[in-house]
Rosetta silent file (secondary structure, phi, psi, omega in degrees, C-alpha in Angstrom):
SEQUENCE: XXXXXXXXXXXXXXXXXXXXXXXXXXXXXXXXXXXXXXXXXXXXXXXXXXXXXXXXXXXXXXXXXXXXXXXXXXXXXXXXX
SCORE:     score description
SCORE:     0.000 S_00000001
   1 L     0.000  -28.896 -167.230  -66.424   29.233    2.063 S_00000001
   2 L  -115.937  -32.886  165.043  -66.079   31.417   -1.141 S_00000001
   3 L  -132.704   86.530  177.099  -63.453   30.056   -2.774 S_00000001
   4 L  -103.553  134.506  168.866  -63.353   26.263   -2.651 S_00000001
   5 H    67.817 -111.729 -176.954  -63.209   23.757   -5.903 S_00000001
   6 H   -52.996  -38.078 -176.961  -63.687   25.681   -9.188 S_00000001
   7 H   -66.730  -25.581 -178.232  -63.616   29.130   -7.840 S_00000001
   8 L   -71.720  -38.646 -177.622  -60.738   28.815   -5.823 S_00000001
   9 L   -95.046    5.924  149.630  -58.860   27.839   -9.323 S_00000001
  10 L  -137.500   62.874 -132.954  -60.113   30.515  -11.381 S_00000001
  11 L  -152.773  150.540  123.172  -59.767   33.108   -8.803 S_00000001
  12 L   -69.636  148.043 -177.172  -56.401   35.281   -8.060 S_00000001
  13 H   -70.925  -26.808  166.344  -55.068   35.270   -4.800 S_00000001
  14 H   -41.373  -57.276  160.789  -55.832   38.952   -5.183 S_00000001
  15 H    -9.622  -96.171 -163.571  -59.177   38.123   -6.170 S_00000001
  16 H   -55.395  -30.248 -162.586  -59.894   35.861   -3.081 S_00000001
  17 H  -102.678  -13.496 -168.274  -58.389   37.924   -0.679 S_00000001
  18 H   -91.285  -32.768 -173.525  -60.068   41.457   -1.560 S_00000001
  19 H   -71.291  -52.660  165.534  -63.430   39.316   -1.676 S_00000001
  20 H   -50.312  -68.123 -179.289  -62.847   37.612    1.650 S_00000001
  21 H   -35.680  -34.827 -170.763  -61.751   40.971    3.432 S_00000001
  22 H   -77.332 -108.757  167.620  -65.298   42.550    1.592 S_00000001
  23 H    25.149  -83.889 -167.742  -67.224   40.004    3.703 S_00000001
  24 H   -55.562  -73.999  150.346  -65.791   40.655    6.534 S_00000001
  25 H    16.638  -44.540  171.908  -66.234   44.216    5.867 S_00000001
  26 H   -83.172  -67.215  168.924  -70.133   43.607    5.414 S_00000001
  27 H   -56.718  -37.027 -162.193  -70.399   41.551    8.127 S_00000001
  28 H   -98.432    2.679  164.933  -69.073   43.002   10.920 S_00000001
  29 H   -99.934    3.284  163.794  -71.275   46.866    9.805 S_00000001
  30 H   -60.816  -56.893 -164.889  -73.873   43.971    9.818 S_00000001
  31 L   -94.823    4.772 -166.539  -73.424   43.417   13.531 S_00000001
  32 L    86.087   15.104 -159.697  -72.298   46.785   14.325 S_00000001
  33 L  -100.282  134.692  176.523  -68.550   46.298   14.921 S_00000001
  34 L  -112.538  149.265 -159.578  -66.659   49.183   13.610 S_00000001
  35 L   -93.345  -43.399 -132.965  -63.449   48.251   11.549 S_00000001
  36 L    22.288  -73.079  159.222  -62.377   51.677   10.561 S_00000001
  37 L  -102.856    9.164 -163.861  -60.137   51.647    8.047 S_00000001
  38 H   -54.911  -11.225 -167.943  -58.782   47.896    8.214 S_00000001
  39 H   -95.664  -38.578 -173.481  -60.877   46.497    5.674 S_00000001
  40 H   -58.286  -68.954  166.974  -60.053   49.422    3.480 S_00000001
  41 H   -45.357  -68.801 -171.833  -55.876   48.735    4.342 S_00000001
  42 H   -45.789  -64.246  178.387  -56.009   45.156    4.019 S_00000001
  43 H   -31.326  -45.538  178.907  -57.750   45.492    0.407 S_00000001
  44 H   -51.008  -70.800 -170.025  -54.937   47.861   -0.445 S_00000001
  45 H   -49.592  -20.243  154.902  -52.171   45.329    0.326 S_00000001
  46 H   -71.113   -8.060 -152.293  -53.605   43.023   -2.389 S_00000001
  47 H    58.051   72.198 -171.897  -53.895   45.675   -4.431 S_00000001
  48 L   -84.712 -162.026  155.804  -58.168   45.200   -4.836 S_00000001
  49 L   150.678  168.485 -167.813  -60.098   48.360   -6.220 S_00000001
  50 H   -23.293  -40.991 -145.946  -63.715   49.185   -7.405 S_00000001
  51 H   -85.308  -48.138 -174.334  -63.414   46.728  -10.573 S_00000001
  52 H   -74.812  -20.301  152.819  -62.594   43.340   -8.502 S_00000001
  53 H   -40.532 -103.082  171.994  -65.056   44.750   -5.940 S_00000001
  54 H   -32.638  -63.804  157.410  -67.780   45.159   -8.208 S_00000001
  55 L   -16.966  -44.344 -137.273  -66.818   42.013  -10.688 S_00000001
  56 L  -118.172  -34.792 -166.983  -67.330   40.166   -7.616 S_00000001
  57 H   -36.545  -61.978  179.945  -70.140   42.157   -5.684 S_00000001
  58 H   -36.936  -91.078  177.686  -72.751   38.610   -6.139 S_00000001
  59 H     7.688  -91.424  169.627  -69.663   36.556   -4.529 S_00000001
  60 H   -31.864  -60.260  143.703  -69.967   39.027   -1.566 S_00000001
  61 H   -22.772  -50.483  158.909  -73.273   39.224   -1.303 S_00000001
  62 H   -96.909  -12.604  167.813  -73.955   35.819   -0.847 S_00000001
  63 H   -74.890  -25.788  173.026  -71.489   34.929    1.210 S_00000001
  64 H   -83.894   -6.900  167.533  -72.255   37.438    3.440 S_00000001
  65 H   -93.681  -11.989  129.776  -76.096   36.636    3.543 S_00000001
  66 H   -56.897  -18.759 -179.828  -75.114   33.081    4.426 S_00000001
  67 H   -71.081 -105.508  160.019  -73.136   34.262    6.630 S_00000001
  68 H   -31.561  -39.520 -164.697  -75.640   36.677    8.975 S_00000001
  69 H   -78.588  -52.104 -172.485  -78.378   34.040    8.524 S_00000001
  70 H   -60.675  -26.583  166.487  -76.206   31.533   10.258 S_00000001
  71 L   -98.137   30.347  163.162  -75.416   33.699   12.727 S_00000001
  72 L    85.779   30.154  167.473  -79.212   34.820   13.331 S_00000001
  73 L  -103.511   20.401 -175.050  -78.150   38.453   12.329 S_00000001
  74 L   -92.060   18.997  177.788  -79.715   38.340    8.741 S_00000001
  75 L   -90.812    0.101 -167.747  -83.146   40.432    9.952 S_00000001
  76 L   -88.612  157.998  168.611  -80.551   43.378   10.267 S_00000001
  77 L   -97.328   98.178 -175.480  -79.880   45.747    7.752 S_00000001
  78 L   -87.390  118.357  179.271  -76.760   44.766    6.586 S_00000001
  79 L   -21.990   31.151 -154.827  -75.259   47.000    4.177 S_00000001
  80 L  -116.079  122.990 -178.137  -75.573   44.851    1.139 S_00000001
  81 L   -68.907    0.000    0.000  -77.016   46.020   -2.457 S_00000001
């Protein structure tokens, strides 16, 4: 969903996979499902941190507020700034 046609090509897979992983990450303290530190671990193994995180933080944001709305959870307060 987040990185198809330009974005996907001027994107790292590092990029894309620390963004995707953030999503989930969002989403599921959206719905209440606790990850504990898996989101945190995965992110590692790309190597992410704060800067591609932040860089990116819109990305995340809306994917994960498209995201909740489709699945009727976007009245929740999902962790998102």
């Amino acid at each position: 969903m987040m990185h198809r046609d330009e974005r996907r090509r001027s994107t790292s897979k590092r990029s894309r996979e620390t963004e995707a992983e953030a999503v989930a990450f969002v989403i599921c303290q959206a719905i209440g499902l606790e990850t504990g530190s898996a989101s945190q671990d995965y992110i590692q193994i790309y190597d992410g941190d704060a800067k591609i995180l932040t860089d990116s933080l819109a990305h995340i944001q809306k994917a994960a507020t498209q995201i909740l709305n489709a699945i009727g959870a976007g009245a929740t307060s999902a962790p998102i700034a």
